[in-house]
N, CA, C and O atoms as a GROMACS GRO file, in nm:
protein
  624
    1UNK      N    1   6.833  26.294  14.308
    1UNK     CA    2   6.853  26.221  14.431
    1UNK      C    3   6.927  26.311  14.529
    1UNK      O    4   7.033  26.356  14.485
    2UNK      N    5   6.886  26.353  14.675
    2UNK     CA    6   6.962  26.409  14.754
    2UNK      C    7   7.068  26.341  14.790
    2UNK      O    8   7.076  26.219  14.778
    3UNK      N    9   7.182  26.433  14.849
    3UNK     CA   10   7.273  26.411  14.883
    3UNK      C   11   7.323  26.227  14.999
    3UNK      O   12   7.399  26.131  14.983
    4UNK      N   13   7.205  26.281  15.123
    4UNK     CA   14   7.179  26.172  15.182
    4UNK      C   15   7.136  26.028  15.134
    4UNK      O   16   7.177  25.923  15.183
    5UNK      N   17   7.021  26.044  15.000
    5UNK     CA   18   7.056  25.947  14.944
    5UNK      C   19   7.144  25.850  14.895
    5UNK      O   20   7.162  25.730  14.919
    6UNK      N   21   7.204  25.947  14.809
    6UNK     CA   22   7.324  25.904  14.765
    6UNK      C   23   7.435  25.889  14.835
    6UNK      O   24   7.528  25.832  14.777
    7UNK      N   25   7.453  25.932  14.965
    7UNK     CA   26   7.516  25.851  15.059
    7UNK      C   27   7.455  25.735  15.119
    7UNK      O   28   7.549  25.682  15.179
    8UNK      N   29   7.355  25.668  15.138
    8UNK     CA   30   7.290  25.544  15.157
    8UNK      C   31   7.308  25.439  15.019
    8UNK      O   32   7.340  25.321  15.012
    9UNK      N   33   7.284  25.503  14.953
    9UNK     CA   34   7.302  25.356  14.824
    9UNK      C   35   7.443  25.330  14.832
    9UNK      O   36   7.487  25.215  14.837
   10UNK      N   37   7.548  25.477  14.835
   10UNK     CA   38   7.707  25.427  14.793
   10UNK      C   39   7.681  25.300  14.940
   10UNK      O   40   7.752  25.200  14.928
   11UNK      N   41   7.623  25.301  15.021
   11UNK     CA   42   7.694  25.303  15.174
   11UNK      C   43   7.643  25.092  15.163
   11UNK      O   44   7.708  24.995  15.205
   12UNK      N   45   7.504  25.096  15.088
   12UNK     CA   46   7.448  24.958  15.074
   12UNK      C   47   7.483  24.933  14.966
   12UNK      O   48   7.491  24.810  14.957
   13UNK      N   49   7.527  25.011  14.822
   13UNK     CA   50   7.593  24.920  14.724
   13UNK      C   51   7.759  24.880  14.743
   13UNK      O   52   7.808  24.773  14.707
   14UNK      N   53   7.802  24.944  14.781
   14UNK     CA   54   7.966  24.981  14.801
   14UNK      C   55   8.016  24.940  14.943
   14UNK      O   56   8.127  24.989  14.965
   15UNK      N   57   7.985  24.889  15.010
   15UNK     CA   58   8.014  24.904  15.152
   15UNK      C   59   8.055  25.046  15.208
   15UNK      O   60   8.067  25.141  15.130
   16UNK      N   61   8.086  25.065  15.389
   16UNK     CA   62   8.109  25.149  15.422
   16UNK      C   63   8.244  25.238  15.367
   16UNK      O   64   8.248  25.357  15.337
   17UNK      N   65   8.374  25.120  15.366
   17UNK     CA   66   8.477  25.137  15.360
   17UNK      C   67   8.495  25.251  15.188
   17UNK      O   68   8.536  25.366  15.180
   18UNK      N   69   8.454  25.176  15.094
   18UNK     CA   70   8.457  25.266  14.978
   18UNK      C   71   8.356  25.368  14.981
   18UNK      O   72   8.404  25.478  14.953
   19UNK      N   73   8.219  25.369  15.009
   19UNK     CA   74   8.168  25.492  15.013
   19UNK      C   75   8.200  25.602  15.086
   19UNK      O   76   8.153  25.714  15.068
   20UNK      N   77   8.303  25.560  15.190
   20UNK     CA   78   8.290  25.696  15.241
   20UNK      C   79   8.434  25.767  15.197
   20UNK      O   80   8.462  25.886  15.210
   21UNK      N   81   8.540  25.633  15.126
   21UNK     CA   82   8.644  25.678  15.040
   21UNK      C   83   8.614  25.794  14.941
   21UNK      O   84   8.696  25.885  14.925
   22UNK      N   85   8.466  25.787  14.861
   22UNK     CA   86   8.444  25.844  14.740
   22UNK      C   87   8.441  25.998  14.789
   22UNK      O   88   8.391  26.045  14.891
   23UNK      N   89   8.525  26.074  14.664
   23UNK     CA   90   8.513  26.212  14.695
   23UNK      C   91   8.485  26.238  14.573
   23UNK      O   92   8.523  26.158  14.488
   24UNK      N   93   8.423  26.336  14.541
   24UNK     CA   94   8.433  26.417  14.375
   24UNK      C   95   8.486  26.572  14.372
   24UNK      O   96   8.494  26.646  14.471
   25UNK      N   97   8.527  26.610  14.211
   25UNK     CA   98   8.571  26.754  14.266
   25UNK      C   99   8.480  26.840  14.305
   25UNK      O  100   8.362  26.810  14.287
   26UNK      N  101   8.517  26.984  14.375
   26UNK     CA  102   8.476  27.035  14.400
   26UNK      C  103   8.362  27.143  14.314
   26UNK      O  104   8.267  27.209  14.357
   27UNK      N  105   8.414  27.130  14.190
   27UNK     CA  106   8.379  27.159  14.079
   27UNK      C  107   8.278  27.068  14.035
   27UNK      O  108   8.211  27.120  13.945
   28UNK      N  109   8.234  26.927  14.069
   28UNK     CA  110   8.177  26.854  13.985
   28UNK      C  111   8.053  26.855  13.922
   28UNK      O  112   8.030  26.772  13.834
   29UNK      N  113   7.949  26.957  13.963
   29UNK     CA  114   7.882  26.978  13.850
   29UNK      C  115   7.861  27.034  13.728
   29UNK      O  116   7.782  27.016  13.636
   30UNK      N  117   7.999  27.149  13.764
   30UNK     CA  118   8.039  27.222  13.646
   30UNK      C  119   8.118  27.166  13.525
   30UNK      O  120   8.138  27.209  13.411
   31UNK      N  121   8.162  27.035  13.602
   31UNK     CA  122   8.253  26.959  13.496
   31UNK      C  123   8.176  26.842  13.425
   31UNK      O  124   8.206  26.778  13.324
   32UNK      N  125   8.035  26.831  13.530
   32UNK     CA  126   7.933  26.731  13.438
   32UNK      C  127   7.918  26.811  13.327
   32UNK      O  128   7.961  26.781  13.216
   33UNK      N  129   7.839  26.946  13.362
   33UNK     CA  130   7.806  27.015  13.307
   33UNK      C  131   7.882  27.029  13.160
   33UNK      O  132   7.827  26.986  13.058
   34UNK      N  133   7.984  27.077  13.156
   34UNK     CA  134   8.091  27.123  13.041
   34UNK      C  135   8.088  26.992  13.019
   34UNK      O  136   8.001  26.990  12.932
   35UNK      N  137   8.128  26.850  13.039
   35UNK     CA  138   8.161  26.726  12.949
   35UNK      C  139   8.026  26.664  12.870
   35UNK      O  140   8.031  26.579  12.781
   36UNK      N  141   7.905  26.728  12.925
   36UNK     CA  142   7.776  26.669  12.835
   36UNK      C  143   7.783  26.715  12.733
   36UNK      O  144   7.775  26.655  12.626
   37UNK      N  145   7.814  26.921  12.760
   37UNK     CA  146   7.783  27.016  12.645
   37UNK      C  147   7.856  26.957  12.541
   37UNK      O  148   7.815  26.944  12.426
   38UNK      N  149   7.996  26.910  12.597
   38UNK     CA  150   8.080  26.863  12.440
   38UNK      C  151   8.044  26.756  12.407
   38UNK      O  152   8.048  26.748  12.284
   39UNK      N  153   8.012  26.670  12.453
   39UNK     CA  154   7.972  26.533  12.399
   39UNK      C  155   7.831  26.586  12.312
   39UNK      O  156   7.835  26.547  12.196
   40UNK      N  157   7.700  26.672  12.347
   40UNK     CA  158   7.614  26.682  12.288
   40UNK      C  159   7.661  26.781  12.123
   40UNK      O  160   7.615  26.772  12.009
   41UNK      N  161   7.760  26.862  12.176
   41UNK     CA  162   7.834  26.973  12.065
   41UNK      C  163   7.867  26.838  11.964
   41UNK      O  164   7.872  26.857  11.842
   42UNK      N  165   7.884  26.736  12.005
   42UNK     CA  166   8.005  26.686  11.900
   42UNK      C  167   7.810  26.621  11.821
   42UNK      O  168   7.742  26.657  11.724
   43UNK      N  169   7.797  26.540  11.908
   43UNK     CA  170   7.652  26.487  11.844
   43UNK      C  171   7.581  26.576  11.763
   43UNK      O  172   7.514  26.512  11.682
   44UNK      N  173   7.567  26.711  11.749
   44UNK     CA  174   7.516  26.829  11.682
   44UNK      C  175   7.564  26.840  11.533
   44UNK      O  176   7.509  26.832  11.423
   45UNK      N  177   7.678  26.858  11.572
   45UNK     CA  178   7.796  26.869  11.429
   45UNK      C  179   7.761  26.743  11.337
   45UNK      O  180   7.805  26.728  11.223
   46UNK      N  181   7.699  26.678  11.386
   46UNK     CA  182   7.709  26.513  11.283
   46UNK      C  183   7.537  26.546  11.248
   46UNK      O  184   7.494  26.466  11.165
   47UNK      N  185   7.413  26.667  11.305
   47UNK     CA  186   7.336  26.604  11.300
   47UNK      C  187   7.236  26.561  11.331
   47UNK      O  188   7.119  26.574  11.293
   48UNK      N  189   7.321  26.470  11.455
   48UNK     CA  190   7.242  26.402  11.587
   48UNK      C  191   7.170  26.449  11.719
   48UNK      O  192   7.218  26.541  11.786
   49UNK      N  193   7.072  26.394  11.750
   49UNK     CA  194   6.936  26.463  11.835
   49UNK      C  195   7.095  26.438  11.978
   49UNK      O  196   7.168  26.340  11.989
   50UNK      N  197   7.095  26.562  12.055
   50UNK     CA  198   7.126  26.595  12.157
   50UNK      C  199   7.068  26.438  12.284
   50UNK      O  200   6.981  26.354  12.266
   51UNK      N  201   7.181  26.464  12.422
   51UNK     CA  202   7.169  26.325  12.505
   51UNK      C  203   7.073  26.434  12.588
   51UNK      O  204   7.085  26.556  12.580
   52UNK      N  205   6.984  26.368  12.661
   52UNK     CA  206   6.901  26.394  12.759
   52UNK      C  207   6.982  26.354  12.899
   52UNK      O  208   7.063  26.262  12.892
   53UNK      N  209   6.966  26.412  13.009
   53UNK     CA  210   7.059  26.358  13.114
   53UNK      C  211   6.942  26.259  13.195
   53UNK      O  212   6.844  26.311  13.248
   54UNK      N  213   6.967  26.112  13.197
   54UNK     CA  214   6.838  26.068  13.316
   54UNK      C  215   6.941  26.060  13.410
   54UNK      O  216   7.060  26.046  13.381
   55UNK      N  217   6.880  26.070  13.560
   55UNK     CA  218   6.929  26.045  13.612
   55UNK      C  219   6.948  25.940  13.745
   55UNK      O  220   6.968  25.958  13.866
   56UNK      N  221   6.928  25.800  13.641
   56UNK     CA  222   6.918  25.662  13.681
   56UNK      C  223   7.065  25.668  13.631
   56UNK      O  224   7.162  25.644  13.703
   57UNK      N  225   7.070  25.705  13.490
   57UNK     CA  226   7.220  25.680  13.433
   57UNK      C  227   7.359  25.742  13.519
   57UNK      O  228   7.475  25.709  13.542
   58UNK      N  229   7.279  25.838  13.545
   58UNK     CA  230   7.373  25.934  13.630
   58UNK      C  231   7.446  25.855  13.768
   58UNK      O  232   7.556  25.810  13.800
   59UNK      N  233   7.305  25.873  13.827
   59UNK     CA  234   7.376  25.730  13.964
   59UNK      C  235   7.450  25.611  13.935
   59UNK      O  236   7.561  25.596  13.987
   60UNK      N  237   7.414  25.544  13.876
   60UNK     CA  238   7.460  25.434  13.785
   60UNK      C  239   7.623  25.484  13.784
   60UNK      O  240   7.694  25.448  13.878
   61UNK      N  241   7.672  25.556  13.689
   61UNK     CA  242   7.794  25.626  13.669
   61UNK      C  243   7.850  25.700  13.743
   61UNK      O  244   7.927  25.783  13.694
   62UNK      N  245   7.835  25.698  13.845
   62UNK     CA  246   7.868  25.831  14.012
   62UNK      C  247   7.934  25.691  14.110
   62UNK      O  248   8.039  25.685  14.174
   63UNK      N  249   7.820  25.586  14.088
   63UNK     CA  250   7.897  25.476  14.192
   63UNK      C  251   7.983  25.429  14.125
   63UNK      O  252   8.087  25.409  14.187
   64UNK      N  253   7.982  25.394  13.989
   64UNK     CA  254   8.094  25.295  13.911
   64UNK      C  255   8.232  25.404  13.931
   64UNK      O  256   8.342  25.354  13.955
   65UNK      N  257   8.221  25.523  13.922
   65UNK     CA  258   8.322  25.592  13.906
   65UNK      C  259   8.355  25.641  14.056
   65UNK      O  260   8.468  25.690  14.061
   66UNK      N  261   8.289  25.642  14.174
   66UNK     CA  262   8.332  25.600  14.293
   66UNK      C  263   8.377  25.494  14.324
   66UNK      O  264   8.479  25.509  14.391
   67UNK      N  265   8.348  25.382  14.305
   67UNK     CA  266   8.433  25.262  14.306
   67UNK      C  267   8.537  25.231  14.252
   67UNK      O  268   8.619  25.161  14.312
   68UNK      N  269   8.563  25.288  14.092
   68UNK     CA  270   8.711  25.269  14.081
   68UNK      C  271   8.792  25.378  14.100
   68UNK      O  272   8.886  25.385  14.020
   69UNK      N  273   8.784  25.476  14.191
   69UNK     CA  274   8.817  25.606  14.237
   69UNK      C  275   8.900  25.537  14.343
   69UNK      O  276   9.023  25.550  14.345
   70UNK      N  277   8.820  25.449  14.448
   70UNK     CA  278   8.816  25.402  14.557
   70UNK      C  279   8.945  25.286  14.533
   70UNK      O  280   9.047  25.275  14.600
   71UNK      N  281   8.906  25.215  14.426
   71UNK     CA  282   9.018  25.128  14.400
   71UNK      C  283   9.123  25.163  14.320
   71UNK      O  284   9.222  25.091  14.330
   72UNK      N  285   9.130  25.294  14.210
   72UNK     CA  286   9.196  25.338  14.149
   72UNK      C  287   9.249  25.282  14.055
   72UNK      O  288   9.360  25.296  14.004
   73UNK      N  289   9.124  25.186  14.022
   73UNK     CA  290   9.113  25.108  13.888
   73UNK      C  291   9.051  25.137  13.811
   73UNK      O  292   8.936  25.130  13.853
   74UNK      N  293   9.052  25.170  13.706
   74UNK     CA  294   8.967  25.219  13.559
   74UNK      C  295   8.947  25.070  13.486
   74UNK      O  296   9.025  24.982  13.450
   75UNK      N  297   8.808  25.088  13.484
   75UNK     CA  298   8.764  24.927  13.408
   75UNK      C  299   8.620  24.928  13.387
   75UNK      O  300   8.568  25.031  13.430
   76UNK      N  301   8.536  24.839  13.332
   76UNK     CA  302   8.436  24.816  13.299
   76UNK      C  303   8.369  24.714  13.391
   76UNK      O  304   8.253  24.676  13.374
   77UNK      N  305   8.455  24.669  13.496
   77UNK     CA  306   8.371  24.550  13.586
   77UNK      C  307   8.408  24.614  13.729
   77UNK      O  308   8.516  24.661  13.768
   78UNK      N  309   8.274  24.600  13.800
   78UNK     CA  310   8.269  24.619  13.925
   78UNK      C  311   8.337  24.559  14.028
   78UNK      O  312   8.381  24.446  14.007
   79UNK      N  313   8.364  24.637  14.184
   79UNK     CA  314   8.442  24.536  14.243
   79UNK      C  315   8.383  24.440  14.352
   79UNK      O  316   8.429  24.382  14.450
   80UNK      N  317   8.222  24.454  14.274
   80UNK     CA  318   8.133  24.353  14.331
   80UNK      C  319   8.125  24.227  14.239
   80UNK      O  320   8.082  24.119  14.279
   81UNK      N  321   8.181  24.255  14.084
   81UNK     CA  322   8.159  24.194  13.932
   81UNK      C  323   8.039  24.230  13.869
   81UNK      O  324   7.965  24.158  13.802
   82UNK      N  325   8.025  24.368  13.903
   82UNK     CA  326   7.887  24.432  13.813
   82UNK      C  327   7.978  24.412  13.676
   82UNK      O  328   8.096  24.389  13.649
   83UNK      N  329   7.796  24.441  13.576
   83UNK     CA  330   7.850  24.533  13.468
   83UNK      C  331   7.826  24.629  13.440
   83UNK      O  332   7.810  24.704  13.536
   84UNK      N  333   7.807  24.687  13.313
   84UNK     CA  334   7.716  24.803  13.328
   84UNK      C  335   7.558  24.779  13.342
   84UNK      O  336   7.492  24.847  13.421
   85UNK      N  337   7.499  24.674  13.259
   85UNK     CA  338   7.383  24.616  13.254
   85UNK      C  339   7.323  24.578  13.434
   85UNK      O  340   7.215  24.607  13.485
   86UNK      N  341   7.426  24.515  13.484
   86UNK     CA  342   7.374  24.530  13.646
   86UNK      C  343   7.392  24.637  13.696
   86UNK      O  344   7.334  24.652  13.804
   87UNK      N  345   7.461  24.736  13.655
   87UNK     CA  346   7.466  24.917  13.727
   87UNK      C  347   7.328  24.967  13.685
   87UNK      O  348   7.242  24.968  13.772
   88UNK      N  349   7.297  25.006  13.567
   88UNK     CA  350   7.186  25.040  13.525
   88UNK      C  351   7.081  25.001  13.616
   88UNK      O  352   7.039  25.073  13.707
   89UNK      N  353   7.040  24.886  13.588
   89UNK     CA  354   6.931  24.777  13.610
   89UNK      C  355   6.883  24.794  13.769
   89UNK      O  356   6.766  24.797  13.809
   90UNK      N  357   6.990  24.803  13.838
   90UNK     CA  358   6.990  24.829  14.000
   90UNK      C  359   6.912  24.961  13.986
   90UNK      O  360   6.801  24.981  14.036
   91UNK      N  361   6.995  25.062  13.899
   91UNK     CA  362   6.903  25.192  13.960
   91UNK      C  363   6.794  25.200  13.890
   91UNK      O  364   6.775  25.319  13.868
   92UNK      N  365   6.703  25.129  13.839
   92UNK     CA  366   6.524  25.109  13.741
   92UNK      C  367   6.555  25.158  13.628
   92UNK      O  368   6.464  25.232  13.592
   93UNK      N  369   6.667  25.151  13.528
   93UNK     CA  370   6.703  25.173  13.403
   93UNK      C  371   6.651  25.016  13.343
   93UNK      O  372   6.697  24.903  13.362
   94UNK      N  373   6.564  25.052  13.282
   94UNK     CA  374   6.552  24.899  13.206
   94UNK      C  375   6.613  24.970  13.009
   94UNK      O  376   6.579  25.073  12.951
   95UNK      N  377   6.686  24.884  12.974
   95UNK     CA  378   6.745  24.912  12.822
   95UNK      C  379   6.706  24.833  12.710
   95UNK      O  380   6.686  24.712  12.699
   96UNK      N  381   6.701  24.921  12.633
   96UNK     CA  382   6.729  24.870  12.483
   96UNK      C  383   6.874  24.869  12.423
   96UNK      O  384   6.938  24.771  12.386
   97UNK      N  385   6.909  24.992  12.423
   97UNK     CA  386   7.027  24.980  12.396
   97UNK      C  387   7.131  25.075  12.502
   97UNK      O  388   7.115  25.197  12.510
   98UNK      N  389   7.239  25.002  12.580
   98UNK     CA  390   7.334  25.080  12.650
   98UNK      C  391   7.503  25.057  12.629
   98UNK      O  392   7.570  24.961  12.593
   99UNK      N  393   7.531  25.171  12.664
   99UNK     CA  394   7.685  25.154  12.577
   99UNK      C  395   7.769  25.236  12.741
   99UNK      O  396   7.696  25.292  12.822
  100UNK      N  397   7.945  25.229  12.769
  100UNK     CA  398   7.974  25.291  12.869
  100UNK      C  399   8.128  25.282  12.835
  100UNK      O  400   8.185  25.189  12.778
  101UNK      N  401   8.196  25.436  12.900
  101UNK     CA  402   8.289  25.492  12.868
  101UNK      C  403   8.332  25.492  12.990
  101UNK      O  404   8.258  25.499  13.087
  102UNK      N  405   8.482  25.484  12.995
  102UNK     CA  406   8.558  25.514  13.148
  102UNK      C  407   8.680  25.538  13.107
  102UNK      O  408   8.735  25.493  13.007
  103UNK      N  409   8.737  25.637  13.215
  103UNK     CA  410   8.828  25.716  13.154
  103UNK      C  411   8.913  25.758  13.310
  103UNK      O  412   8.845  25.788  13.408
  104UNK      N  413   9.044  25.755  13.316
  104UNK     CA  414   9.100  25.775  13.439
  104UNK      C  415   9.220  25.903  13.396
  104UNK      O  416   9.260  25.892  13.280
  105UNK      N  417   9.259  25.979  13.448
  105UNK     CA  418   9.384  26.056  13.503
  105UNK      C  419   9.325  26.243  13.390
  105UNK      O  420   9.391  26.346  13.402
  106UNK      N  421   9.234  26.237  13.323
  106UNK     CA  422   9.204  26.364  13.293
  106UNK      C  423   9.130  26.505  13.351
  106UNK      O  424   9.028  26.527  13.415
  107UNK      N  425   9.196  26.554  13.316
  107UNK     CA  426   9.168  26.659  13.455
  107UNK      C  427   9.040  26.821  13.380
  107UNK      O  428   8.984  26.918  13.431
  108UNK      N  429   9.048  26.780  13.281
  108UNK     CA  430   8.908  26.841  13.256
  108UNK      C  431   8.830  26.791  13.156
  108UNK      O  432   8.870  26.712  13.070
  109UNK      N  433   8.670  26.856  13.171
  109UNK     CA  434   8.626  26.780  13.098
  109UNK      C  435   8.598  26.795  12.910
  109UNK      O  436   8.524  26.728  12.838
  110UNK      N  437   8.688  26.906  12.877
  110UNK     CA  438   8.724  26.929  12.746
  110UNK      C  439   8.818  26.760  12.735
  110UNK      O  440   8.776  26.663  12.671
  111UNK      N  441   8.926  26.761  12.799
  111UNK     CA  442   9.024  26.665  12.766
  111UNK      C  443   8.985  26.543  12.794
  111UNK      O  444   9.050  26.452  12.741
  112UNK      N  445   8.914  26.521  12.849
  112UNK     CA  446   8.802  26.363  12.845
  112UNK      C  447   8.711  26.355  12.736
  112UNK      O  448   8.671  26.240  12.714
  113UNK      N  449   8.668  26.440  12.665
  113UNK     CA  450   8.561  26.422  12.573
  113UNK      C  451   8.689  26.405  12.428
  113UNK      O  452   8.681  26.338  12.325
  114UNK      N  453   8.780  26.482  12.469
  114UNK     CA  454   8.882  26.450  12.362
  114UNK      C  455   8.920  26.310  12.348
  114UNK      O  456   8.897  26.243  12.247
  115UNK      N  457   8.985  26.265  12.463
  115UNK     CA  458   9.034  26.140  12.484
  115UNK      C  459   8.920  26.055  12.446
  115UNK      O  460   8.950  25.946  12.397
  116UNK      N  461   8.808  26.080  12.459
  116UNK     CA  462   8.706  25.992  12.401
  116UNK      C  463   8.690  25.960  12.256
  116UNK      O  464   8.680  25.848  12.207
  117UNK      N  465   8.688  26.120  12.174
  117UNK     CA  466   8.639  26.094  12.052
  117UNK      C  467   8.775  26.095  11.992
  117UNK      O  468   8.780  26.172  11.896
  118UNK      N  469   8.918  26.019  12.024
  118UNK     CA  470   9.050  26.000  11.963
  118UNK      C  471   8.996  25.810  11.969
  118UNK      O  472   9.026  25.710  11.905
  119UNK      N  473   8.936  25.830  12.044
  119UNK     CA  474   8.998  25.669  12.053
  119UNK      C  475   8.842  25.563  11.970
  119UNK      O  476   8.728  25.601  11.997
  120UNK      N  477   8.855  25.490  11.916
  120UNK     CA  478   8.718  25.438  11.818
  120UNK      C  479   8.643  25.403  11.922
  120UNK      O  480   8.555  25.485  11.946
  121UNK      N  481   8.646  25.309  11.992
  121UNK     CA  482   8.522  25.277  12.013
  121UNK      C  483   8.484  25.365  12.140
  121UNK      O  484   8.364  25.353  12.166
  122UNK      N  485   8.528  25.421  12.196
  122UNK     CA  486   8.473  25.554  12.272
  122UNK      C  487   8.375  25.645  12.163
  122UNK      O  488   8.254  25.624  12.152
  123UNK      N  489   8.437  25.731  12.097
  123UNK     CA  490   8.380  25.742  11.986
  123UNK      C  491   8.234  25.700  11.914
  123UNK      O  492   8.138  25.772  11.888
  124UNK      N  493   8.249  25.586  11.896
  124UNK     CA  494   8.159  25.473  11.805
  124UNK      C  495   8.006  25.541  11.945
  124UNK      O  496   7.897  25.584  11.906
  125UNK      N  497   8.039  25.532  12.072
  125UNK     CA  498   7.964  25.502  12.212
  125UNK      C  499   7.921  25.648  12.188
  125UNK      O  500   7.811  25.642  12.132
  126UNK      N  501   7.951  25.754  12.202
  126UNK     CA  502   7.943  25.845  12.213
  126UNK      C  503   7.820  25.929  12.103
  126UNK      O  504   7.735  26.008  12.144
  127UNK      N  505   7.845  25.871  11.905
  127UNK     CA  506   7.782  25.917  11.855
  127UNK      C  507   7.718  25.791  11.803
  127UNK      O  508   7.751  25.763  11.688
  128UNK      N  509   7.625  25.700  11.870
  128UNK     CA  510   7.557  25.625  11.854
  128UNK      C  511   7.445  25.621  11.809
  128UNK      O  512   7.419  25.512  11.858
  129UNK      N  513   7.354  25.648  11.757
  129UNK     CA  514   7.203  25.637  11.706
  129UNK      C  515   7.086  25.596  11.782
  129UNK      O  516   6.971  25.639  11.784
  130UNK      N  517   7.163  25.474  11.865
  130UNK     CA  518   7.069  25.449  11.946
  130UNK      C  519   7.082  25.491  12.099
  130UNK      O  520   7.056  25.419  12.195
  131UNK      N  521   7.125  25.612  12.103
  131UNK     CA  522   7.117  25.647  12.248
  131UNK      C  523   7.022  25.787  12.252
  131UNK      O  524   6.986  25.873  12.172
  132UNK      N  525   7.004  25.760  12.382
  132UNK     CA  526   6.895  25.845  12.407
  132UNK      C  527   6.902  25.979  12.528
  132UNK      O  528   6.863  26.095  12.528
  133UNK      N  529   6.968  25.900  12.618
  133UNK     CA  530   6.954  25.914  12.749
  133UNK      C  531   7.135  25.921  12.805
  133UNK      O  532   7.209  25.830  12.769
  134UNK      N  533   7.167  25.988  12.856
  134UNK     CA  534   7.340  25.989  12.961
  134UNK      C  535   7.336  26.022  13.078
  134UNK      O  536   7.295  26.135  13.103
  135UNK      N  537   7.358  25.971  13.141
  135UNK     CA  538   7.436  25.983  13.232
  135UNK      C  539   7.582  26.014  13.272
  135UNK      O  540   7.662  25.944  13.209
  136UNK      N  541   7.657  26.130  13.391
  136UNK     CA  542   7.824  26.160  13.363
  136UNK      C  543   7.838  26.119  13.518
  136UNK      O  544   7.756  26.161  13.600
  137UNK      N  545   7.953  26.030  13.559
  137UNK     CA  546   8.003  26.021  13.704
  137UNK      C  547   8.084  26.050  13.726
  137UNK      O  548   8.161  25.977  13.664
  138UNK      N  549   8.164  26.150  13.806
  138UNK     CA  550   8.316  26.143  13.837
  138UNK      C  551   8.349  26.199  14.002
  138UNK      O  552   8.308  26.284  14.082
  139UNK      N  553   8.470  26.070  13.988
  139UNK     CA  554   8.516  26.038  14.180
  139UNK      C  555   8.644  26.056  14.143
  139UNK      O  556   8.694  26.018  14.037
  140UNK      N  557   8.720  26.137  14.267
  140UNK     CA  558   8.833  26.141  14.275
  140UNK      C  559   8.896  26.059  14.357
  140UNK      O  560   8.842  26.030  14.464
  141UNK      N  561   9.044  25.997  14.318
  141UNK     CA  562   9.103  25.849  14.423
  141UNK      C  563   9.195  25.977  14.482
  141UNK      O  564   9.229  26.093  14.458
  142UNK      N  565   9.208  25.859  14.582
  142UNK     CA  566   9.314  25.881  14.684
  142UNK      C  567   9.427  26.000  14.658
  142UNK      O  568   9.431  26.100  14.731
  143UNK      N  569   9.530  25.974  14.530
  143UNK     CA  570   9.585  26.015  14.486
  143UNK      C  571   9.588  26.144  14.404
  143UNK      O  572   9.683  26.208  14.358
  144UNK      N  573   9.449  26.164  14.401
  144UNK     CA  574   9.342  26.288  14.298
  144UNK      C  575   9.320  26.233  14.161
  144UNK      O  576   9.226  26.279  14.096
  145UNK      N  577   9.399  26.134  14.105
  145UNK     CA  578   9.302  26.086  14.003
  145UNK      C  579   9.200  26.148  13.940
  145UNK      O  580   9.141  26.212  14.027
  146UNK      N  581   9.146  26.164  13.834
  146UNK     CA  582   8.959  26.167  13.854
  146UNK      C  583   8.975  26.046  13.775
  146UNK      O  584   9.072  26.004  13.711
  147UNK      N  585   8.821  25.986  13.800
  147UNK     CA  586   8.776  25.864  13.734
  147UNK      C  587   8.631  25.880  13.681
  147UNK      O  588   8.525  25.880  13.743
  148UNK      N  589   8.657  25.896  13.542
  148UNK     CA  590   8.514  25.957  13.445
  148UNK      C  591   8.370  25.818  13.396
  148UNK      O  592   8.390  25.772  13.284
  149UNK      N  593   8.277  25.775  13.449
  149UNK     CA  594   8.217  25.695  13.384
  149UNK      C  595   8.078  25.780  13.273
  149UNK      O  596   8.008  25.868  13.323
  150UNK      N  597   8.067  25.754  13.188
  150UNK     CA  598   7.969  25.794  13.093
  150UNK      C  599   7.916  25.656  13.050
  150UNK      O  600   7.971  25.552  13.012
  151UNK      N  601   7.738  25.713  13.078
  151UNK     CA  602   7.642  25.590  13.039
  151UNK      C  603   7.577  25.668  12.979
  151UNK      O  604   7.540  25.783  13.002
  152UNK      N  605   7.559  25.564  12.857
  152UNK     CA  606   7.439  25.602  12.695
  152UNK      C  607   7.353  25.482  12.697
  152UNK      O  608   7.373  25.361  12.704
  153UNK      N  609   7.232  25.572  12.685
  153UNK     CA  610   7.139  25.453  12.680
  153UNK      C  611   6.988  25.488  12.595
  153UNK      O  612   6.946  25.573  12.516
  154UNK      N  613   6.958  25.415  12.637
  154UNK     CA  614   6.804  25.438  12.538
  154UNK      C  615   6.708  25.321  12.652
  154UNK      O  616   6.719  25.199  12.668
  155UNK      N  617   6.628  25.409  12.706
  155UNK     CA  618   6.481  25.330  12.808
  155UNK      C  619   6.397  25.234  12.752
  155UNK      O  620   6.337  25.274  12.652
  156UNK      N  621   6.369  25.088  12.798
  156UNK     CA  622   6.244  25.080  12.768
  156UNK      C  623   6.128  25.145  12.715
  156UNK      O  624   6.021  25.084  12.708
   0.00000   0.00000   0.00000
């Protein structure tokens, strides 16, 4: 999705006021980049078939993690009252199975994939069986924050 795009959806999903709040680092594809490799590294070690990046999941997890960037809330519900199932679903992700990780104040993405696989059910999400597909989002708040969303899923 181009850039402009993705300034039109934040601008009609999010209103003006938070989309144009959302910033990411400057770094941020390098830090998608490095937080898949470890999440797929860890899936390897067990085994497990590597995440594919779609990138329905991706958008999906770019606005959720712009929005609580924006609000500088780390949570699982939108501040429209999405869930993840309505994040997905909006961007033509239809699921079988989807799972989602959020993660606030880590500043790289070694130490987010850590903080993930310390804690169980991050973990549990991460080396799942039935995922297929990820998506990585991350928005920086006000404050610099980052705010990490990761979506696992598996397509129709």
């Amino acid at each position: 999705m181009s850039r402009l795009s993705l300034i039109l959806t934040l601008l009609l999903t999010l209103g003006p006021a938070q989309a144009m709040a959302c910033r990411q680092p400057d770094d941020a594809a390098r830090m998608t980049e490095a937080a898949l490799a470890a999440i797929n590294a860890e899936r390897e070690q067990r085994g497990m078939a590597v995440l594919t990046p779609d990138p329905r999941l991706t958008e999906a997890a770019l606005i959720h993690a712009c929005d609580s960037a924006a609000r500088n809330r780390m949570g699982h519900d939108g501040s429209d009252g999405s869930d993840l199932g309505d994040r997905v679903k909006r961007e033509g992700y239809r699921y079988r199975a989807i799972a989602e990780n959020v993660a606030a104040g880590y500043r790289t993405p070694t130490s987010v994939v850590q903080g993930w696989m310390t804690s169980s059910g991050h973990r549990r999400n991460i080396l799942t069986r039935n995922a297929r597909d990820v998506g990585l989002g991350i928005a920086t708040a006000g404050d610099g924050t980052l705010h990490w969303v990761l979506n696992l899923g598996t397509d129709r």
